[in-house]
SEDONU-230554 format. One record per residue (C-alpha): residue number from 1; residue in one letter; chain; x, y, z. Coordinates in Angstrom, 1 decimal, always signed. Example, Ala and Ser with C-alpha at 12.3 -4.5 7.8 and 13.67 -1.06 7.14 Angstrom:
k 1 r A c A c1 +12.3 c2 -4.5 c3 +7.8 .
k 2 r S c A c1 +13.7 c2 -1.1 c3 +7.1 .
END
This chain:
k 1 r X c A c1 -21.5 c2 -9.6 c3 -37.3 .
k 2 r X c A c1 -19.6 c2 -12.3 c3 -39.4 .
k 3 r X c A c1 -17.6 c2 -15.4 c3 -38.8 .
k 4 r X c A c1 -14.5 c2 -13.7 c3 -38.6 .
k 5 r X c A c1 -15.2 c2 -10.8 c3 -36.0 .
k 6 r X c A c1 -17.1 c2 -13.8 c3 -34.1 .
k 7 r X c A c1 -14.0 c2 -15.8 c3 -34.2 .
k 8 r X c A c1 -12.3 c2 -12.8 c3 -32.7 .
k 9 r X c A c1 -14.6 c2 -12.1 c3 -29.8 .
k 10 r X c A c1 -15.1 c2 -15.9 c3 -29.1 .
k 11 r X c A c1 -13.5 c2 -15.8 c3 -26.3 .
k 12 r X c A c1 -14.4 c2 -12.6 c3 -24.5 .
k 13 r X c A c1 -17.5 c2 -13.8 c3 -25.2 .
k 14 r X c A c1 -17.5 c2 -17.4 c3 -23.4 .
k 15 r X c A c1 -15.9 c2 -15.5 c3 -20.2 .
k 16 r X c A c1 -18.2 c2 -12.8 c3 -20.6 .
k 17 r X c A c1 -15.7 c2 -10.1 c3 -21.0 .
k 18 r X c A c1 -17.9 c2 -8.3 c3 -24.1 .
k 19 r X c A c1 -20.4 c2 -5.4 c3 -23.4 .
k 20 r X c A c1 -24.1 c2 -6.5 c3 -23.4 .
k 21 r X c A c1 -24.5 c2 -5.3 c3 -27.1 .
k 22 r X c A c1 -21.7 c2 -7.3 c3 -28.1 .
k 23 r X c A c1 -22.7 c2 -10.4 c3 -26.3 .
k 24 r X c A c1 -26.6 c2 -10.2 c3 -28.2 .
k 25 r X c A c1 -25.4 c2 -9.9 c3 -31.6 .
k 26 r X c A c1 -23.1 c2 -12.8 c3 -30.9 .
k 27 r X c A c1 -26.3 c2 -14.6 c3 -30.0 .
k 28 r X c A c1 -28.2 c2 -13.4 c3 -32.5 .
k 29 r X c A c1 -25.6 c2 -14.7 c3 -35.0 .
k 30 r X c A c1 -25.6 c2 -18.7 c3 -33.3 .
k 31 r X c A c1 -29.2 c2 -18.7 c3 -33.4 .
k 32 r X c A c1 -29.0 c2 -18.2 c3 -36.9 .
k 33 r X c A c1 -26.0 c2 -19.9 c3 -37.9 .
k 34 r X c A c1 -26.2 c2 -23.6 c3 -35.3 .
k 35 r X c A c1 -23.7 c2 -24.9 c3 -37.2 .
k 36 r X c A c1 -20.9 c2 -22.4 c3 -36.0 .
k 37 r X c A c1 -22.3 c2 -22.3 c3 -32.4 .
k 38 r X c A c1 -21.3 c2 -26.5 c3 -32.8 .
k 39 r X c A c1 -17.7 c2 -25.8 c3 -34.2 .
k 40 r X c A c1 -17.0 c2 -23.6 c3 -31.4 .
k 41 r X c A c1 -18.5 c2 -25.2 c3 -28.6 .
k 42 r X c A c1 -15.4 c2 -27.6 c3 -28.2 .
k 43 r X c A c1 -13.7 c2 -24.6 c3 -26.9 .
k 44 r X c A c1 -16.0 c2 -23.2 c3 -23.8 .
k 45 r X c A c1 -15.3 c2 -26.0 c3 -21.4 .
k 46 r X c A c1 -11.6 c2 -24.9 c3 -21.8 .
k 47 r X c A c1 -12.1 c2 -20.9 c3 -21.5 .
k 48 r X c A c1 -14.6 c2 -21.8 c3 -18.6 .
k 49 r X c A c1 -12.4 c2 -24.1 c3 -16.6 .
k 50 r X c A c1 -9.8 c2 -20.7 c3 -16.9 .
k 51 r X c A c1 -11.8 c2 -17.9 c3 -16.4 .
k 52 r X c A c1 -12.9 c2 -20.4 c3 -13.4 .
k 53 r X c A c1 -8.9 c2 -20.6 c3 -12.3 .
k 54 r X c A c1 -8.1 c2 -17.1 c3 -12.5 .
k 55 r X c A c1 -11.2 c2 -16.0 c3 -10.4 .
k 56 r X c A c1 -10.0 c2 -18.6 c3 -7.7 .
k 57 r X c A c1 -6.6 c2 -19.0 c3 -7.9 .
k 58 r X c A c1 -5.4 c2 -22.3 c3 -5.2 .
k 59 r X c A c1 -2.8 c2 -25.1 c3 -5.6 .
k 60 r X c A c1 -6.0 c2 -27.1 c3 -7.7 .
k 61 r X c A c1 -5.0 c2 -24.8 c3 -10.4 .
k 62 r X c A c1 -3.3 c2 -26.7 c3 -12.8 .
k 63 r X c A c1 -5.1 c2 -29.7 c3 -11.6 .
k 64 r X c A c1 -8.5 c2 -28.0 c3 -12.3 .
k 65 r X c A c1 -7.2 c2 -26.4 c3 -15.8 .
k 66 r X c A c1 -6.0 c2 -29.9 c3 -17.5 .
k 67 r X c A c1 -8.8 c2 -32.4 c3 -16.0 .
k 68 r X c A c1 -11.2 c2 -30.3 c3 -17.7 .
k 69 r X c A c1 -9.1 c2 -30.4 c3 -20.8 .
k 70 r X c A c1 -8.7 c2 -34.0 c3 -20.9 .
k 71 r X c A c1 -12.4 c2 -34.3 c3 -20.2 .
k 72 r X c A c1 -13.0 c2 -32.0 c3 -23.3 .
k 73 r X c A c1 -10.8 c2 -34.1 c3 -25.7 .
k 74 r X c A c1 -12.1 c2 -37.6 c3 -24.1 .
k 75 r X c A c1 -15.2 c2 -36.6 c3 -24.8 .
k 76 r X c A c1 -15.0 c2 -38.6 c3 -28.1 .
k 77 r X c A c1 -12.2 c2 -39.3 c3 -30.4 .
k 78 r X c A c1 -14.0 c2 -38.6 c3 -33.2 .
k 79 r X c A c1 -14.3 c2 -34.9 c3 -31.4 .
k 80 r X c A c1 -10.7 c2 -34.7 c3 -30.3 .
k 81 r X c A c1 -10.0 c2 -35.3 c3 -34.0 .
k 82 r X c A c1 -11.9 c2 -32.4 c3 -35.1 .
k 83 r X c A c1 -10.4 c2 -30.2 c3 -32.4 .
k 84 r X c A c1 -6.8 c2 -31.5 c3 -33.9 .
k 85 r X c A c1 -7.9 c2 -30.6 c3 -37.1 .
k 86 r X c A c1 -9.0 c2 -27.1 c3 -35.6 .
k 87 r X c A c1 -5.4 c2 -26.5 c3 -34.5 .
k 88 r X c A c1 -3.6 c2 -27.3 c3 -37.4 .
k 89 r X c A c1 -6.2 c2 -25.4 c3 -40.6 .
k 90 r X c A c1 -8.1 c2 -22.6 c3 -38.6 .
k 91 r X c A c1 -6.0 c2 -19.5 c3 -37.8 .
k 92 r X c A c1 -8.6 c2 -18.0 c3 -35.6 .
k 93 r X c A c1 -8.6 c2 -21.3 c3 -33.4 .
k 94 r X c A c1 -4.8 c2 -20.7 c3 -33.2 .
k 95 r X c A c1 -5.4 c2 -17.1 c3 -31.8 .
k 96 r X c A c1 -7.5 c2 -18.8 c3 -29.1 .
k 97 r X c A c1 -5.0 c2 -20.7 c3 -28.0 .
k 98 r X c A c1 -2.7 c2 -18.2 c3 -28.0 .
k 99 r X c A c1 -4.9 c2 -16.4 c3 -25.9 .
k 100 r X c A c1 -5.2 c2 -19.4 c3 -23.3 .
k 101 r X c A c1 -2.0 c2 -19.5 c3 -23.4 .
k 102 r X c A c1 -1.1 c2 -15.8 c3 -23.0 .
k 103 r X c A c1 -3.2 c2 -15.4 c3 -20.3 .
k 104 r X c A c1 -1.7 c2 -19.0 c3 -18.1 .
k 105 r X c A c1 +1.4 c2 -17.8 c3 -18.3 .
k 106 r X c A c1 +0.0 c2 -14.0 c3 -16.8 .
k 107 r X c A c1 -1.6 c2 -16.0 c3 -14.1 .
k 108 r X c A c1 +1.2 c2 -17.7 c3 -13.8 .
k 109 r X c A c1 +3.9 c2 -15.4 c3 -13.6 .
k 110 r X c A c1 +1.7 c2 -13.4 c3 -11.7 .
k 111 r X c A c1 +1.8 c2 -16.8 c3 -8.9 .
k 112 r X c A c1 +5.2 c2 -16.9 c3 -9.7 .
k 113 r X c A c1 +6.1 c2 -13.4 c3 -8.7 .
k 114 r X c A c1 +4.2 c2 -13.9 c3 -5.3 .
k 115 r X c A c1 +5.6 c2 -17.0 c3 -4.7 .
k 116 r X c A c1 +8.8 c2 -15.7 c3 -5.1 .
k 117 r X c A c1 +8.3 c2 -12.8 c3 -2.7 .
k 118 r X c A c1 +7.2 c2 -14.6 c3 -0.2 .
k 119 r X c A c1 +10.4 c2 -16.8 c3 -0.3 .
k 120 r X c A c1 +12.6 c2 -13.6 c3 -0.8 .
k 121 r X c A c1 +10.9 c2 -12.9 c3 +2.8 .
k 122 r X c A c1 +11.3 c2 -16.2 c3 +4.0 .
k 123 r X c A c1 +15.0 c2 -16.3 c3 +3.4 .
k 124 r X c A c1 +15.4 c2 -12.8 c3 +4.3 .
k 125 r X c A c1 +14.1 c2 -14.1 c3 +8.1 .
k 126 r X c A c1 +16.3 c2 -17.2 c3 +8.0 .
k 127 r X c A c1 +19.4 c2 -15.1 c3 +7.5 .
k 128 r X c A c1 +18.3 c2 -12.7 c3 +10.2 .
k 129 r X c A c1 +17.6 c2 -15.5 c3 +12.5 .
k 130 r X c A c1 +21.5 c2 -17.3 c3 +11.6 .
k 131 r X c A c1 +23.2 c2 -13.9 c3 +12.2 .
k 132 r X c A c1 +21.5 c2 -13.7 c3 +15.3 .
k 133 r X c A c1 +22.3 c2 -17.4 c3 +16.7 .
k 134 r X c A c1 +25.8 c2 -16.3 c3 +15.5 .
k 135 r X c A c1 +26.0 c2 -13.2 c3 +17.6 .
k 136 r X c A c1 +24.1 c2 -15.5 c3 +20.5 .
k 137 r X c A c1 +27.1 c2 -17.5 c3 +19.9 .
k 138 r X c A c1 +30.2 c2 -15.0 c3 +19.8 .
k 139 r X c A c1 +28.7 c2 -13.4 c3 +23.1 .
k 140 r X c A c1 +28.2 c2 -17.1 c3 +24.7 .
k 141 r X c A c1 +32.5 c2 -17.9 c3 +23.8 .
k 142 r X c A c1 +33.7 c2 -15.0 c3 +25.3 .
k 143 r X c A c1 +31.7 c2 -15.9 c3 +28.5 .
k 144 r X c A c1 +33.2 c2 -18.9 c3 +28.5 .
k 145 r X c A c1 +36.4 c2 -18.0 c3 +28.1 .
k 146 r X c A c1 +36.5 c2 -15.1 c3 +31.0 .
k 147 r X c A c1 +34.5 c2 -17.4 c3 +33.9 .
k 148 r X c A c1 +37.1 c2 -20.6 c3 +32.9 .
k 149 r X c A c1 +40.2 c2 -17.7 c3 +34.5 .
k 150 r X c A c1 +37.4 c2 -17.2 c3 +37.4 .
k 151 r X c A c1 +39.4 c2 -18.1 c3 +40.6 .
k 152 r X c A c1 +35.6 c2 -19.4 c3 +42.0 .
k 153 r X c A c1 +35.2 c2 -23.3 c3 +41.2 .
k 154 r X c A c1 +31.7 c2 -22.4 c3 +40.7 .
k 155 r X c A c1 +32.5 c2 -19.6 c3 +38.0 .
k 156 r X c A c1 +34.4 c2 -22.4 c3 +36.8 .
k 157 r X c A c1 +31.7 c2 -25.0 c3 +36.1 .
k 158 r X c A c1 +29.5 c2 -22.3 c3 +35.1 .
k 159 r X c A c1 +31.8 c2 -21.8 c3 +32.2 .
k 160 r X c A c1 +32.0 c2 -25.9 c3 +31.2 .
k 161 r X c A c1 +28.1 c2 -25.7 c3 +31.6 .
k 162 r X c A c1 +27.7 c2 -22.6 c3 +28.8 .
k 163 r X c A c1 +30.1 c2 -25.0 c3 +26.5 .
k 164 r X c A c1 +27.5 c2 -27.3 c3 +26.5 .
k 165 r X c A c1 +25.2 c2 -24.5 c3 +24.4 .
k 166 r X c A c1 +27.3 c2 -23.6 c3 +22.2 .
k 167 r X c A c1 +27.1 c2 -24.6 c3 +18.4 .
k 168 r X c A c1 +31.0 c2 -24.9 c3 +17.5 .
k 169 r X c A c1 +33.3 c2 -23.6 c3 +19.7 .
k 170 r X c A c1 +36.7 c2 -21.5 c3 +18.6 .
k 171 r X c A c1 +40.3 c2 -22.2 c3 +19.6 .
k 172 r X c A c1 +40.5 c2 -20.2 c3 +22.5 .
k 173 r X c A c1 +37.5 c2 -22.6 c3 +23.7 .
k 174 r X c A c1 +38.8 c2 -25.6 c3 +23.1 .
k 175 r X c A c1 +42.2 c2 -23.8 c3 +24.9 .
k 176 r X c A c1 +40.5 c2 -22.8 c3 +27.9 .
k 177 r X c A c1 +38.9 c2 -26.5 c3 +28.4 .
k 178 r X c A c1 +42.4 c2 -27.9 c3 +28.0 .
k 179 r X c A c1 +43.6 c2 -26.0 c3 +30.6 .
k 180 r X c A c1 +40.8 c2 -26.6 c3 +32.5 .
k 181 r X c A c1 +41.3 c2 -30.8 c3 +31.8 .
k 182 r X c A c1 +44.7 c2 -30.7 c3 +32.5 .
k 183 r X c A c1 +45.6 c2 -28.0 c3 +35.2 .
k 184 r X c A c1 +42.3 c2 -27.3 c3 +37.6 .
k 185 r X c A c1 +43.1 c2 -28.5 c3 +41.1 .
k 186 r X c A c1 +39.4 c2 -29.4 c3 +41.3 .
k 187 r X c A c1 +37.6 c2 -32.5 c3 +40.2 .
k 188 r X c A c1 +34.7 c2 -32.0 c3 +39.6 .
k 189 r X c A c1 +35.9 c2 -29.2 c3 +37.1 .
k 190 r X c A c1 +38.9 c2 -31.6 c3 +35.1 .
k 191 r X c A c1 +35.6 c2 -33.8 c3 +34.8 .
k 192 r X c A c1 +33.0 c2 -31.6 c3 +33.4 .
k 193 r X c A c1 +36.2 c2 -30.4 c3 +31.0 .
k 194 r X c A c1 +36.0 c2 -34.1 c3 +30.3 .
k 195 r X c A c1 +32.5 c2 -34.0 c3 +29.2 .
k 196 r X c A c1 +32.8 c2 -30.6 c3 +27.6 .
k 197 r X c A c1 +35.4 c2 -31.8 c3 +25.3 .
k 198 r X c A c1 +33.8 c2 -35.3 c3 +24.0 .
k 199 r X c A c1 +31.1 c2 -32.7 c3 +22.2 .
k 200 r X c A c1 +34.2 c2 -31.3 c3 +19.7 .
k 201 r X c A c1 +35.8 c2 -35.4 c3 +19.5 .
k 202 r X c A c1 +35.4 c2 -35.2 c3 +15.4 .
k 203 r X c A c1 +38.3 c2 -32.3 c3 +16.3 .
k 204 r X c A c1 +41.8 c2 -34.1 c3 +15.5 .
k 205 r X c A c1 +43.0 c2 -31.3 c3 +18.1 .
k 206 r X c A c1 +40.4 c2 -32.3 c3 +20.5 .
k 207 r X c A c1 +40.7 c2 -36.1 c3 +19.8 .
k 208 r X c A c1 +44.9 c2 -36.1 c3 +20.4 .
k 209 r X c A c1 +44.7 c2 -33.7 c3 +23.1 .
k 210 r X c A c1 +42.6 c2 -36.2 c3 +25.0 .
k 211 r X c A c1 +44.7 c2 -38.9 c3 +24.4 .
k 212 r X c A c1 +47.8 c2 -37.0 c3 +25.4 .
k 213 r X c A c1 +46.1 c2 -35.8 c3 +28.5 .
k 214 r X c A c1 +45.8 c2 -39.2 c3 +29.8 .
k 215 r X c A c1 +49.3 c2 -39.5 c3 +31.5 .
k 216 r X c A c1 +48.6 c2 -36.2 c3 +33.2 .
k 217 r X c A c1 +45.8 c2 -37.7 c3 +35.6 .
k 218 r X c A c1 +46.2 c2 -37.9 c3 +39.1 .
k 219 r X c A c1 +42.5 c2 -38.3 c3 +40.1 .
k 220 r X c A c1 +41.2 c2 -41.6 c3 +39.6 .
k 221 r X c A c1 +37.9 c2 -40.4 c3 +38.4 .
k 222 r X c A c1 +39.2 c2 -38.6 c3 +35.4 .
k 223 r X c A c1 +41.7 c2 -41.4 c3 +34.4 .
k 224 r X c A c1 +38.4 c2 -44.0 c3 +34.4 .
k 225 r X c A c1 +36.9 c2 -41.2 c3 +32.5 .
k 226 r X c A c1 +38.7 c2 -40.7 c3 +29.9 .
k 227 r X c A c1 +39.2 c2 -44.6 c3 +29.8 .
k 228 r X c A c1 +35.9 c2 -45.0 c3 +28.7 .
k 229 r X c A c1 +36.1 c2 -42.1 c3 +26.3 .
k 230 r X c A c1 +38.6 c2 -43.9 c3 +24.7 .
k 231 r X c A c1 +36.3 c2 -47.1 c3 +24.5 .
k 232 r X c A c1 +33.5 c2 -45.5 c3 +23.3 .
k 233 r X c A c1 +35.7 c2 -43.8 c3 +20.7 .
k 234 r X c A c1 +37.4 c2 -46.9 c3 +20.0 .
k 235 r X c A c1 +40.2 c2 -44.5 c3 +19.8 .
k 236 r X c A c1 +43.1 c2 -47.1 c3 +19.2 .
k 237 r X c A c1 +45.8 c2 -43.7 c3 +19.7 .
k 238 r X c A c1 +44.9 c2 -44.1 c3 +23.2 .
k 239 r X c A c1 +46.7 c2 -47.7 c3 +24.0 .
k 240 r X c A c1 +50.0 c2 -46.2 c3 +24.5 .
k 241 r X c A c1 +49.0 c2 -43.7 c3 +26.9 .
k 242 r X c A c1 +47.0 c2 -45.7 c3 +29.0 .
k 243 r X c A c1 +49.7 c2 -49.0 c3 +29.2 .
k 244 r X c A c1 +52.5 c2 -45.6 c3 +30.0 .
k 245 r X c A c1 +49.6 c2 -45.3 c3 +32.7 .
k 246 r X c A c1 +49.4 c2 -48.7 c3 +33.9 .
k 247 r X c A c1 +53.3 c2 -48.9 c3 +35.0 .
k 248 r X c A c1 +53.3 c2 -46.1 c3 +37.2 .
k 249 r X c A c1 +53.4 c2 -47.9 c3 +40.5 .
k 250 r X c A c1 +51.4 c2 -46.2 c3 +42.7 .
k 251 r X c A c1 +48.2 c2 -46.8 c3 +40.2 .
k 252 r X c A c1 +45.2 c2 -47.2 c3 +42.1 .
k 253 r X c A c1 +43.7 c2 -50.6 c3 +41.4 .
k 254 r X c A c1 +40.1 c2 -49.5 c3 +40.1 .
k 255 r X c A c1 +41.8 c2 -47.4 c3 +37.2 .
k 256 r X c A c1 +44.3 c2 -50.4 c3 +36.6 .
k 257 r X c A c1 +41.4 c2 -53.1 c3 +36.0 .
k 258 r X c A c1 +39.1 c2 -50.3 c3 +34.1 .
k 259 r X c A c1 +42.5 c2 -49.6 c3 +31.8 .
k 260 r X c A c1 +43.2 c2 -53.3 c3 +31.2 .
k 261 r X c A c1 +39.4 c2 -53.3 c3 +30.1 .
k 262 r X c A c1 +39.7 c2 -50.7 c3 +28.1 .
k 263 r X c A c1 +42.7 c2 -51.7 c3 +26.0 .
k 264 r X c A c1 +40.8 c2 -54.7 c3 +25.8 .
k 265 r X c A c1 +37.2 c2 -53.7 c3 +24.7 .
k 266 r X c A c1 +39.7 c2 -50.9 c3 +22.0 .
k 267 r X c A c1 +41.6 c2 -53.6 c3 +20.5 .
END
């Protein structure tokens, strides 16, 4: 055994890597050279604190790793001097810390690699579970769409209620509650199409259909409805169509006051 081939083996030997022969004669040689066993000891708290990491792999990795460095180089200056010294004139301390080195970025890689699966299969579920909302979704519009032709009030409302799940709804959608808002001969439908609609109101469709659709009330409910749509959209389009409202002269006096309010409370 010399200095050299113990230079070599160093660091096998502080993780215990070497066979039991190996590991004696390394002994052997610090017990009779102390002075080498000293130049190389600044080295085993940071091959322990690795072997130690890639045993027990966690999150405290790197934390472990570099506390135990910086406690080997605080140790003293004048020792964090030798060990710069180390660096910079021994090629054999250089192949140790290549050999950290080398085997960090394994361990890392090898984290990496993992990690990287596991968000391959993450992702992989997120895309299954959009694709499925999106089906959930292109099944949910066509239901819509064929219970708002339903002749049944109650198919009718059934279809305004399933609006109310939908993520983003298509043209024909916002067709079919249009029609619905304007044409239904019942109420309580042209008010849930009301309702319905002021979910799509960042829609410039949406927004100047309900403006439009203002002059085409008969029922006093959905005028004061829409009224205070308007308000709370402060949707200043809207002032025509409710003053075109207020001169018809059959106007019932609840919507009248509620319009005059509402031009107010818009302007």
């Amino acid at each position: 055994m010399d200095k050299e081939t113990l230079h070599e083996l160093w660091s096998d030997y502080v993780l215990g890597q070497l066979s039991e022969t190996q590991m004696q004669e390394i002994a052997s040689y610090l017990e009779r050279h102390p002075e080498v066993k000293v130049e190389l000891a600044d080295w085993e708290p940071l091959m322990e604190a690795l072997d130690a990491e890639l045993e027990a792999p966690s999150q405290e990795m790197d934390k472990g790793f570099y506390t135990k460095l910086q406690e080997a180089m605080d140790e003293s200056p004048k020792q964090e001097s030798e060990t710069t010294k180390v660096f910079r004139l021994r090629p054999w301390a250089i192949g140790i810390a290549a050999s950290i080195v080398m085997a960090l970025g394994f361990f890392l890689g090898k984290q990496w690699n993992t990690s990287g699966a596991e968000t391959q299969t993450l992702v992989s579920a997120n895309e299954k579970l959009k694709e499925a909302e999106q089906e959930t979704n292109e099944v949910r519009t066509q239901l819509v769409i064929s219970l708002a032709d339903q002749p049944s009030a109650s198919k009718r409302l059934e279809a305004l209620s399933e609006v109310k799940k939908l993520d983003s709804a298509t043209d024909k959608v916002i067709e079919a509650l249009f029609k619905m808002l304007n044409n239904d001969p019942n109420v309580n439908v042209r008010l849930a199409a009301v309702t319905s609609l002021s979910k799509y109101v960042e829609n410039p469709i949406v927004r100047e259909g309900l403006v439009m659709s203002i002059t085409q009330q008969e029922s006093p409910l959905v005028q004061i409805a829409l009224a205070e749509l308007m308000v709370t959209l402060k949707e200043q389009k809207s002032i025509n169509s409710m003053e075109t409202l207020l001169k018809k002269p059959d106007i019932n006096k609840a919507v009248k006051e509620k319009l005059e309010e509402s031009i107010k409370e818009i302007i």
